[in-house]
C-alpha positions, 0 to 999 in steps of 0.5 A: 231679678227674674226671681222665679225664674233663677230658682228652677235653675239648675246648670250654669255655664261660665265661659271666658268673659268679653275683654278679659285679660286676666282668666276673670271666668276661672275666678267666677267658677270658683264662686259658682260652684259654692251654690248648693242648688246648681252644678257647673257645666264642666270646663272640658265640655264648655271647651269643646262647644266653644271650638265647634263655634268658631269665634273667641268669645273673649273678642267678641263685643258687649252687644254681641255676647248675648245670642253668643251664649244663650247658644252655647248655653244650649250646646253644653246643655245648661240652664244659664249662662253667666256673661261677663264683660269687662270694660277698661277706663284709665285708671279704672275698670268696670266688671258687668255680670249678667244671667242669661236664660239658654231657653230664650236669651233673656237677662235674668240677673245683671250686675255692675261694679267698677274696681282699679287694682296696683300694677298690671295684675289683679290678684285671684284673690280680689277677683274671687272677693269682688265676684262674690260680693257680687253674685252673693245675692244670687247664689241662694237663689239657683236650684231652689226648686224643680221646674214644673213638669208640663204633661204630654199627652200620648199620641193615640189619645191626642188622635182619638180626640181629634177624630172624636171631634171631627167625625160629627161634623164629617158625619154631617157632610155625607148624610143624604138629606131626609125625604120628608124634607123634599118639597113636593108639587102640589097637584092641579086637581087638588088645586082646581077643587079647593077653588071650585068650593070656594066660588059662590054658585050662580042661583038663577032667580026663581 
């Protein structure tokens, strides 16, 4: 559990689960909405997104269903994402739940149980006690504290620093090189000079 992380939670999508048969996301919504720190995104609105993507999420494989939500979790504008899965075994079932992040796709939170129930419907009411069993460790957990606000610098003052920082080095690459830098010739007379003076006379002897 991303612990941290579910905290700055705030919104929470639940569209229809993989392989349900049974309406398990209503159920789930249900239990949702009884956290105290997060809003669920409206039925209406995670409709219409779901339409704009052409694909039945119910249909879609385990493997497929992580990309597949963080999108829509992005369209509707929510934090998370609740996915669920349910895979059939005989007699037996298995109920996967997973959080998953709208910002980058990560799993957050998971959790698994396997369930079996009489004849061929399960009654709203163990569905809504087993996803409360369930998500019972998470729910205190959304919404408990604001994200960070990160600052944005201005613009102009980015721009300005940027030139401050630039215009030294610029300044460096069009200023003329100083004259007394310039290497000067020296003069053959002066040369001449200073060679004369330092040759011992020729003394003819008295």
């Amino acid at each position: 559990m991303a612990r941290d992380l579910i905290e700055e939670l705030h919104s929470i999508a639940v569209p229809p689960f993989s392989g349900d048969k049974q309406v398990w996301s209503e159920s789930a919504q249900e239990v949702i909405a009884q956290a105290q720190g997060a809003s669920l995104i409206p039925q209406e609105k995670l409709d219409s997104a779901i339409r704009t993507t052409k694909q039945d999420p119910v249909l879609l494989l385990p493997e497929e269903r992580i990309e597949f939500v963080s999108n829509l979790g992005k369209a509707v504008h929510a934090d998370a994402v609740l996915n669920g899965i349910i895979l059939g075994r005989e007699d037996r079932h298995e109920l996967i739940l997973q959080l998953v992040s709208s910002n980058d796709s990560r799993v957050l939170w998971f959790q698994a149980a396997d369930f079996s129930f009489k004849g061929n419907q399960i009654s709203k009411s163990d569905q809504k006690e087993l996803l409360s069993t369930m998500l019972s460790p998470l729910l205190p957990l959304l919404g408990k504290r604001e994200k960070p606000v990160i600052p944005v610098q201005p613009k102009q003052e980015m721009k300005h620093k940027a030139e401050s920082v630039l215009k030294p080095e610029a300044l460096r690459k069009s200023d003329p090189q100083p004259k007394s830098d310039k290497k000067t010739k020296p003069s053959r007379r002066s040369d001449k000079g200073i060679k004369l003076q330092q040759e011992p006379e020729d003394v003819s002897p008295m």
